[in-house]
MARBA-3410 file (N, C-alpha, C, O; in Angstrom, 1 decimal):
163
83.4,-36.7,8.3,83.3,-35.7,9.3,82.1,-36.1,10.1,81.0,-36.1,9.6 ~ 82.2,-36.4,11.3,81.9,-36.3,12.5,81.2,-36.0,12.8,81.1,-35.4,11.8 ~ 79.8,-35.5,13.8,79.4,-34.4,14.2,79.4,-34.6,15.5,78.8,-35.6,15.9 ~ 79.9,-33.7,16.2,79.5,-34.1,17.9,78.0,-34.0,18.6,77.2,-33.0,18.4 ~ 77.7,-35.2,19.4,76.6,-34.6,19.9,75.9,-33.6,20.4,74.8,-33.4,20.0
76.5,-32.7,21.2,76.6,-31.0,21.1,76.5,-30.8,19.8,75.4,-31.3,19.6 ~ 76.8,-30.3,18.8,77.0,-30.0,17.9,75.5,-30.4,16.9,74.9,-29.6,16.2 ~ 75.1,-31.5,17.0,74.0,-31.7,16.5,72.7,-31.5,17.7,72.0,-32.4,17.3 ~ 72.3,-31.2,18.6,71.9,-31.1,19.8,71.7,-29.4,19.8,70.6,-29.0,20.1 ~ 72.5,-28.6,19.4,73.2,-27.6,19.0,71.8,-26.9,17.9,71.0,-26.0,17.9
72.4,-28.0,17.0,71.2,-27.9,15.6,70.3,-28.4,15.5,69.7,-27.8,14.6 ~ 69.6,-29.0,15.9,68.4,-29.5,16.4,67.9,-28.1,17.1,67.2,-27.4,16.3 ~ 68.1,-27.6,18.3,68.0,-26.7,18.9,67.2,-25.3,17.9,66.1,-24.7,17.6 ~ 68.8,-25.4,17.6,68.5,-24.0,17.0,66.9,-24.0,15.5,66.2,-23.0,15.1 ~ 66.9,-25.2,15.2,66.2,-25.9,14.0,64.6,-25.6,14.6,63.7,-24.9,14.1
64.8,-26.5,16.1,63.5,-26.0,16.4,63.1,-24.6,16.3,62.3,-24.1,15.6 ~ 64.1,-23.8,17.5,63.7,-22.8,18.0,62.9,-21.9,16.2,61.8,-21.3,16.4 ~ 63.4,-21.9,15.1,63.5,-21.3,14.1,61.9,-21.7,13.4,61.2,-21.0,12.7 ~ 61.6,-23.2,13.9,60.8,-23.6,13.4,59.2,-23.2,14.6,58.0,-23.4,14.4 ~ 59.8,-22.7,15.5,58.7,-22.2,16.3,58.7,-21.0,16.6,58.0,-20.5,17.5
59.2,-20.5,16.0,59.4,-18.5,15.9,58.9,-18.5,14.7,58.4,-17.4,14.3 ~ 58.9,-19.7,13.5,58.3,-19.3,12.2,56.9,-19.2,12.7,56.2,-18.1,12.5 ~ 56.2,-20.6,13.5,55.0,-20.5,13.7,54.3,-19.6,14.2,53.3,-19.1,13.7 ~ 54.9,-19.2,15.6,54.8,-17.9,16.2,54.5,-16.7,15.5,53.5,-16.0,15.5 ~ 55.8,-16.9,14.8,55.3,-15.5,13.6,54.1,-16.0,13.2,53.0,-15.6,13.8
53.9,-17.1,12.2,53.0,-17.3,11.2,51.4,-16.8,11.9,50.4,-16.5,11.3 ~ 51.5,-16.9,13.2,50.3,-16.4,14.1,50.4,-15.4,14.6,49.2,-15.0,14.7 ~ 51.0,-14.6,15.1,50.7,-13.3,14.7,50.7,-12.5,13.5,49.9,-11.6,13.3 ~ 51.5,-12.8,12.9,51.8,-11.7,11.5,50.9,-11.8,10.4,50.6,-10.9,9.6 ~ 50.4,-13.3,10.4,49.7,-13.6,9.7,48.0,-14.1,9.6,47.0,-13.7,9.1
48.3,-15.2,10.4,46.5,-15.9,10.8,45.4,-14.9,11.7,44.2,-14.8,11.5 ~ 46.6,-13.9,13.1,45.9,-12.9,13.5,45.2,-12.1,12.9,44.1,-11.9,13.2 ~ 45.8,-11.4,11.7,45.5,-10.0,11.0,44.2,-10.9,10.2,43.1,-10.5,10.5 ~ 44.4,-11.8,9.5,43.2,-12.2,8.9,41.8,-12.9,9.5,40.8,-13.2,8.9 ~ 42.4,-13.2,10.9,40.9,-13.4,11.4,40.4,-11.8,11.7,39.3,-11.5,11.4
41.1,-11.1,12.1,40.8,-9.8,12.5,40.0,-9.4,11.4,38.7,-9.5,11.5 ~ 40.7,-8.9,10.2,39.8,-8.9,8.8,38.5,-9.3,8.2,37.7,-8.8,7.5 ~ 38.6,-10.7,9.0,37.3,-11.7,8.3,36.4,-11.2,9.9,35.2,-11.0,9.8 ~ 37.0,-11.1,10.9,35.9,-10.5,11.9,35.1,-9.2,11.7,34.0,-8.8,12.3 ~ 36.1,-8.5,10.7,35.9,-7.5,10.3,34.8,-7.1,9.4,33.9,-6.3,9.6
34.9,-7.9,8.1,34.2,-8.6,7.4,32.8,-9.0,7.5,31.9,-8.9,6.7 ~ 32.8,-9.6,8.6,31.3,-10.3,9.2,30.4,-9.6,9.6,29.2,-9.4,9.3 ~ 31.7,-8.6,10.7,30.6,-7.7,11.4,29.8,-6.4,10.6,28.7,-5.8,10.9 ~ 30.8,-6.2,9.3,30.3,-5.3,8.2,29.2,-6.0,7.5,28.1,-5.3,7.4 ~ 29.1,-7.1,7.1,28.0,-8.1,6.1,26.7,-7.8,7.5,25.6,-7.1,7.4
27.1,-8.4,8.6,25.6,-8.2,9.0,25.6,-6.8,9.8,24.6,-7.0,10.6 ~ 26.0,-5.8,9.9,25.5,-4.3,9.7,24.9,-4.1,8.6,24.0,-3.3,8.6 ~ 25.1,-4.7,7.4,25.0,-4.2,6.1,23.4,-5.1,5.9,22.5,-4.5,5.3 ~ 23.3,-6.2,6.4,22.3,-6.7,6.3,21.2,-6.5,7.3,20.0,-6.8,7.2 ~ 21.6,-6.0,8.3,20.4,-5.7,9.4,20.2,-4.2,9.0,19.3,-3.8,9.7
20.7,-3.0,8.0,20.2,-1.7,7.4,19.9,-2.1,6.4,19.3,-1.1,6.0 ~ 19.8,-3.4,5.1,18.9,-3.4,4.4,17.6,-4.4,4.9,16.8,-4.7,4.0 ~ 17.4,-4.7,5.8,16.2,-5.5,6.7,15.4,-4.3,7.4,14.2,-4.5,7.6 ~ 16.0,-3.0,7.8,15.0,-2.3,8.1,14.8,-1.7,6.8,13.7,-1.2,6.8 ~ 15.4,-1.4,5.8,15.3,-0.7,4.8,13.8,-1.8,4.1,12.8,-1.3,3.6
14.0,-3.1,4.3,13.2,-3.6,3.5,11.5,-3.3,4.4,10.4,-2.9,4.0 ~ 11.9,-3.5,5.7,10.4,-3.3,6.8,10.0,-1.6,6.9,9.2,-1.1,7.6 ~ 10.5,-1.2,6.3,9.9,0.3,5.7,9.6,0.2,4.9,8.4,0.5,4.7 ~ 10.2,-0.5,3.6,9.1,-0.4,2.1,8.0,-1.3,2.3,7.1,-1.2,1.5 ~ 7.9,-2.4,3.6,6.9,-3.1,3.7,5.7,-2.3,4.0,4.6,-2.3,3.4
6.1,-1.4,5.4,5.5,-1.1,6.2,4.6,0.6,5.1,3.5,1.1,5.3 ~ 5.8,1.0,4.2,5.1,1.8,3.4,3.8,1.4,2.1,3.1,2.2,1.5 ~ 3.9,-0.2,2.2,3.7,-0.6,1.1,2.3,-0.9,1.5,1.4,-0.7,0.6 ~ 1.8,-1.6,2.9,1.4,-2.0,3.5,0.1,-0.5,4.1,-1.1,-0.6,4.1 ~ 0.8,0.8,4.4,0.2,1.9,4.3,-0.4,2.1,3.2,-1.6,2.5,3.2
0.6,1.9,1.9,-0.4,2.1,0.7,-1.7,1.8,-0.1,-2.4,2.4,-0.9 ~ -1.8,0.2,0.8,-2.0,-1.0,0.1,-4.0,-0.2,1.7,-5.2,-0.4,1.5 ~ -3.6,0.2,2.3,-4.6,0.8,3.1,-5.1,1.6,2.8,-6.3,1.5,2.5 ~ -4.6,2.9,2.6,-4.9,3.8,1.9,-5.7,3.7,0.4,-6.5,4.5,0.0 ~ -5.4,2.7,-0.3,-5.8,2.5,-1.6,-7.2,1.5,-1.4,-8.1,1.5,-2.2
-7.1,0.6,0.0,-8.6,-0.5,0.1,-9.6,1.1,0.6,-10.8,1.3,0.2 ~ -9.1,1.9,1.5,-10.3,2.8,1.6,-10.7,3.6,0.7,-11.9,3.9,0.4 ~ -9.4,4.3,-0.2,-10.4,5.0,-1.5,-11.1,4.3,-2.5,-11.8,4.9,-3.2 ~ -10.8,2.9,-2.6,-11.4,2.1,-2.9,-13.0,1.6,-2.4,-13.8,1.2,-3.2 ~ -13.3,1.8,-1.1,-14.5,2.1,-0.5,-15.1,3.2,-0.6,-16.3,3.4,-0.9
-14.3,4.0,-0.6,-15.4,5.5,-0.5,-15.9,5.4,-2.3,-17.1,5.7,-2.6 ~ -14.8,5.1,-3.3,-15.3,5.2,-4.8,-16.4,4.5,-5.0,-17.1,4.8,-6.0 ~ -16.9,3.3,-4.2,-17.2,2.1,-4.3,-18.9,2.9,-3.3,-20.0,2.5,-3.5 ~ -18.7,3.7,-2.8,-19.7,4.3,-2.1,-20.4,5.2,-2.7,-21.7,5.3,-2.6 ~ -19.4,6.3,-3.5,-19.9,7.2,-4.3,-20.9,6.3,-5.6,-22.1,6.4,-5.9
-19.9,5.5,-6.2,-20.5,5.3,-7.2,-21.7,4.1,-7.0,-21.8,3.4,-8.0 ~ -22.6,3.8,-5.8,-23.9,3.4,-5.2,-24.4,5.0,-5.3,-24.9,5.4,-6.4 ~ -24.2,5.8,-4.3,-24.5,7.1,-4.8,-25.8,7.5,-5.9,-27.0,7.5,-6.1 ~ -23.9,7.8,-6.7,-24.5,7.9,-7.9,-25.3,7.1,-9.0,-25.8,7.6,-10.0 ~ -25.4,5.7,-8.7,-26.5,4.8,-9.4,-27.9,4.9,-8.6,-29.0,4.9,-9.1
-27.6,5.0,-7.7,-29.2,5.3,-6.8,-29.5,6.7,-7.3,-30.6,6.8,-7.8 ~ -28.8,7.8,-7.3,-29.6,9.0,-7.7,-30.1,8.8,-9.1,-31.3,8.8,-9.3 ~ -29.0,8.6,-10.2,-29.6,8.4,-11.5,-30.8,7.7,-11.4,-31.9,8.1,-11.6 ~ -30.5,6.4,-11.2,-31.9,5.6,-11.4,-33.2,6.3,-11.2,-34.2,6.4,-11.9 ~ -33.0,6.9,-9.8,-34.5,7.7,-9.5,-34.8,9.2,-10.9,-35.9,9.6,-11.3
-33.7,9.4,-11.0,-33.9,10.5,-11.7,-34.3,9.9,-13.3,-34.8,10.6,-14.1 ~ -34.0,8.5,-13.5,-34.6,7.8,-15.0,-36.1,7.4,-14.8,-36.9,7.7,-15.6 ~ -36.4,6.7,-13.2,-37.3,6.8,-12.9,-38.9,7.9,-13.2,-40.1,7.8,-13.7 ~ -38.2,8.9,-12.7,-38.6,10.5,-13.1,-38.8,10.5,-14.4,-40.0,10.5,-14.7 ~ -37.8,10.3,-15.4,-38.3,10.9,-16.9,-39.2,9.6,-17.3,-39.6,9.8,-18.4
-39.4,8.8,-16.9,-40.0,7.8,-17.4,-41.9,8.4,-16.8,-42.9,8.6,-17.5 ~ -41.8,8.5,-15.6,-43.1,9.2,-15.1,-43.2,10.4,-16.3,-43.8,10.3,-17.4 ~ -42.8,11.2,-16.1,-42.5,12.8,-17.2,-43.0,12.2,-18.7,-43.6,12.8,-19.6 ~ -42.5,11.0,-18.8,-43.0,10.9,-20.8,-44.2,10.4,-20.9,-44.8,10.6,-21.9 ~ -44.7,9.6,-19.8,-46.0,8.7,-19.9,-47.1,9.9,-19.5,-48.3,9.8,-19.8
-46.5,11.1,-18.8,-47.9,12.2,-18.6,-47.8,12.9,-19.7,-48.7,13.6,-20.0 ~ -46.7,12.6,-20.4,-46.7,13.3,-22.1,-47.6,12.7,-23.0,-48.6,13.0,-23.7 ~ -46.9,11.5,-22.9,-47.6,10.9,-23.8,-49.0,11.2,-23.5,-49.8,11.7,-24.3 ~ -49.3,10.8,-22.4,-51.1,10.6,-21.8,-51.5,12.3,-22.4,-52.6,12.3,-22.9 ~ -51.0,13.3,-22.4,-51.5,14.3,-22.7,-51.8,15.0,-24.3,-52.5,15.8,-24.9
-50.6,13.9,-24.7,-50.7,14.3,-26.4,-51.7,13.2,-27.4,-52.0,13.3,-28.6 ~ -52.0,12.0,-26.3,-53.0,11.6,-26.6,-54.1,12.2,-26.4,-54.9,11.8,-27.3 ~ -54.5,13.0,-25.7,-56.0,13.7,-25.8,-55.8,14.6,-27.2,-54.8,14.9,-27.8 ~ -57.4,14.8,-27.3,-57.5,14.8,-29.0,-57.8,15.8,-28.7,-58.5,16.0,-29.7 ~ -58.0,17.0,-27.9,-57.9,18.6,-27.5,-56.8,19.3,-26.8,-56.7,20.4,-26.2
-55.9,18.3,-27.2,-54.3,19.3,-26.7,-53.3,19.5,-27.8,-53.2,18.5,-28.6 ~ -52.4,20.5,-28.2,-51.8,20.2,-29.0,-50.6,19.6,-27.9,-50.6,19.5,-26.7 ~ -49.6,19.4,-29.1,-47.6,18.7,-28.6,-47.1,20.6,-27.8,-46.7,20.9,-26.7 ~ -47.4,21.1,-28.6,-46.7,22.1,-27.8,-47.2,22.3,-26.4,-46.5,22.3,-25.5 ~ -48.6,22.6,-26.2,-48.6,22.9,-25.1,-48.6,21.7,-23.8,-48.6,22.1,-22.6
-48.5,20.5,-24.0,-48.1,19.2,-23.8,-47.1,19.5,-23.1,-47.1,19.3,-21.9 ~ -46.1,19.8,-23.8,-44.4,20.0,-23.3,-44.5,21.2,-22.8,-43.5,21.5,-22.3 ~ -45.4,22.0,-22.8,-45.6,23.4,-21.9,-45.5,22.6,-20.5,-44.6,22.3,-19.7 ~ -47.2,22.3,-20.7,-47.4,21.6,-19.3,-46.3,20.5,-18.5,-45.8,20.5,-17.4 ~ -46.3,19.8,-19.3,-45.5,18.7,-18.7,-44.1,18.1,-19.5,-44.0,17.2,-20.3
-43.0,19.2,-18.6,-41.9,18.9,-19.0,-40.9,17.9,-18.8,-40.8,17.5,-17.6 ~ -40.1,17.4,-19.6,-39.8,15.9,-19.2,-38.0,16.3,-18.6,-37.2,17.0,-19.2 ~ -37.7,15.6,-17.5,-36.5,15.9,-16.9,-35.7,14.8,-17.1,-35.9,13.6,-17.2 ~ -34.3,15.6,-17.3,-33.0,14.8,-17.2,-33.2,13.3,-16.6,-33.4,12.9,-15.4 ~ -32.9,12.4,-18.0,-32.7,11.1,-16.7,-31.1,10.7,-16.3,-30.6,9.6,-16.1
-30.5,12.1,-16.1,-29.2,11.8,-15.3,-29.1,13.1,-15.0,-29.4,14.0,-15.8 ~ -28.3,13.4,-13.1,-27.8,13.8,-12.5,-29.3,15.1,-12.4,-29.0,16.3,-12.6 ~ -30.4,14.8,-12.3,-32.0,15.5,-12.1,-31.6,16.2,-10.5,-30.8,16.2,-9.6 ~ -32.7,16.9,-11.0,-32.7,17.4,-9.5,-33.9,16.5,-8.7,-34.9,16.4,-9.2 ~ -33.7,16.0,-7.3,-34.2,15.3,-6.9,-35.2,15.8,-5.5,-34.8,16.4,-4.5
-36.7,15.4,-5.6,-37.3,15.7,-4.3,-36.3,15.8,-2.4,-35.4,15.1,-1.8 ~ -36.9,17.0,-2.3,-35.6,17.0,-1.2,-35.4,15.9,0.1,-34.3,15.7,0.6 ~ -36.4,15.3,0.4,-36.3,13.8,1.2,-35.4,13.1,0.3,-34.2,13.0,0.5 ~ -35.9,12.7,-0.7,-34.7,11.2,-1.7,-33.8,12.1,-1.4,-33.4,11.9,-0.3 ~ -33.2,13.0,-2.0,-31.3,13.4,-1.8,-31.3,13.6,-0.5,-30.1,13.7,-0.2
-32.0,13.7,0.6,-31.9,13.6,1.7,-31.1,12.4,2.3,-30.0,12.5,2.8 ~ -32.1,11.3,2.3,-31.6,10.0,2.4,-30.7,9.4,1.5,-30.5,8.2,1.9 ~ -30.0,9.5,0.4,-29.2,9.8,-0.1,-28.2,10.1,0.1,-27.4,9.2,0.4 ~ -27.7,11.4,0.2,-26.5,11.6,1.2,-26.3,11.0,2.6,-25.1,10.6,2.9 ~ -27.2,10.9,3.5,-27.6,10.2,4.4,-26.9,8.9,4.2,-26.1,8.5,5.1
-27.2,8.3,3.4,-26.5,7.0,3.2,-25.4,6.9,2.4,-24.7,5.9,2.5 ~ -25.1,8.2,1.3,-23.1,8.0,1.4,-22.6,8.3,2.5,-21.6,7.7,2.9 ~ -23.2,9.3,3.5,-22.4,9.6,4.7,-22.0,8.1,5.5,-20.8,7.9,5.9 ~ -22.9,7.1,5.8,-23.2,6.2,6.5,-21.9,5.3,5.8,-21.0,4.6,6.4 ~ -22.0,5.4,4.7,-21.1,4.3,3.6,-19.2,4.6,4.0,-18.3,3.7,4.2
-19.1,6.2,4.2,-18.4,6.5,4.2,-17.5,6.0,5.7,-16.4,5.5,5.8 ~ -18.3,6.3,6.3,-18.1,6.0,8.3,-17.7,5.0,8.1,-16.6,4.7,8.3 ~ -18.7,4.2,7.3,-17.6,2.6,7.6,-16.4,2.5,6.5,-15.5,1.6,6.5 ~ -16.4,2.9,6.0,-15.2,2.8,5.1,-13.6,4.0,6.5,-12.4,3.8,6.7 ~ -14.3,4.8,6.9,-13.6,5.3,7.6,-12.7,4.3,9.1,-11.6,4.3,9.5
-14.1,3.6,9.3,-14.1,2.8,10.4,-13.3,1.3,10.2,-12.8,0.7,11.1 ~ -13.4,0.8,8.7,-12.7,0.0,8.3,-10.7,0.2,8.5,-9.9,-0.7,8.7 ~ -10.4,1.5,8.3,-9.6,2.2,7.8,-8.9,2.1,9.0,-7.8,1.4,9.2 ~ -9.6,2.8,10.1,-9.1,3.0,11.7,-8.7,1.3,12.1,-7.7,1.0,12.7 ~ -9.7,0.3,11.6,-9.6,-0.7,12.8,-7.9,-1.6,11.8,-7.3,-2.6,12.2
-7.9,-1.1,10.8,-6.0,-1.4,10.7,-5.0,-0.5,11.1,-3.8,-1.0,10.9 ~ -5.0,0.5,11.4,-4.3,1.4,12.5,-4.1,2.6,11.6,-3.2,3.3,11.9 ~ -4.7,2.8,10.8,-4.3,4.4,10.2,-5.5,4.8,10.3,-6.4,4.2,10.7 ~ -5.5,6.5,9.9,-6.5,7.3,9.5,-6.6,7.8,7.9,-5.7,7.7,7.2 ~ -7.6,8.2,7.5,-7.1,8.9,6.3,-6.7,9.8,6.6,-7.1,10.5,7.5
-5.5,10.0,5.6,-5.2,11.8,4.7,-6.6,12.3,4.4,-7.5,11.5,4.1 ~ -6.9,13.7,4.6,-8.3,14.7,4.1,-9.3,13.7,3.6,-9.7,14.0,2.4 ~ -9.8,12.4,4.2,-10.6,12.0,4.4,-12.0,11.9,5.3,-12.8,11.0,5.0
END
């Protein structure tokens, strides 16, 4: 059997045509939808990554507030507790004057101890009450401690909270 040229010309034809309507298809029906998908895809991954990039420059930027907020209470503690070793000291200072006029008085051999400690009473060597110039200048100089710890505070761009 034979085939006439027509006939194979014919089939060829139709061979192709079948073999380029597959392709055809195969690009629309198929390679389209899935780039579409993976375009789809992409554009989701980096939405998804540019909301956790600001999500992360917020916990920076909170972390970074904290990390401020914590160097100035750190100053002011750091202020108080000069403060507080300058006042004590003076106030150890104090009982130390206070025992040596004791002592000096319980040394004389016409005084008794009691009236000694009448006269000259010996004060707390912590948290005394102090001549009113020293706590003067004292506070005076936590206030001063404080400004710059304030001023530190401002020149990284925050303020304190009830500071």
């Amino acid at each position: 059997m034979r085939a006439s040229p027509d006939a194979v010309l014919k089939l060829s034809l139709a061979v192709a045509a079948v073999l380029a309507g597959s392709g055809i298809g195969y690009y629309y029906g198929v390679f389209l939808p899935d780039q579409a998908r993976e375009a789809s895809r992409r554009a989701e991954a980096a939405a998804t990554a540019q909301a956790d990039a600001r999500q992360q420059a917020a916990r920076d930027q909170a972390r970074a507030e904290q990390g401020r907020q914590q160097a100035y209470q750190d100053c002011v503690n750091l202020a108080e507790l000069g403060y507080r070793n300058r006042w004590n000291t003076s106030c150890r200072a104090q009982r130390q004057r206070d025992l040596a006029a004791l002592a000096d008085c319980e040394d004389d051999f016409f005084r008794t101890k009691a009236g000694c400690a009448q006269d000259f009473p010996v004060r707390s060597g912590r948290d005394c009450e102090l001549p009113g110039d020293a706590a003067a200048a004292y506070a005076a100089d936590l206030d001063r401690e404080k400004a710059v710890c304030v001023q530190s505070l401002q020149s990284t761009g925050t303020i304190p909270a009830g500071g």
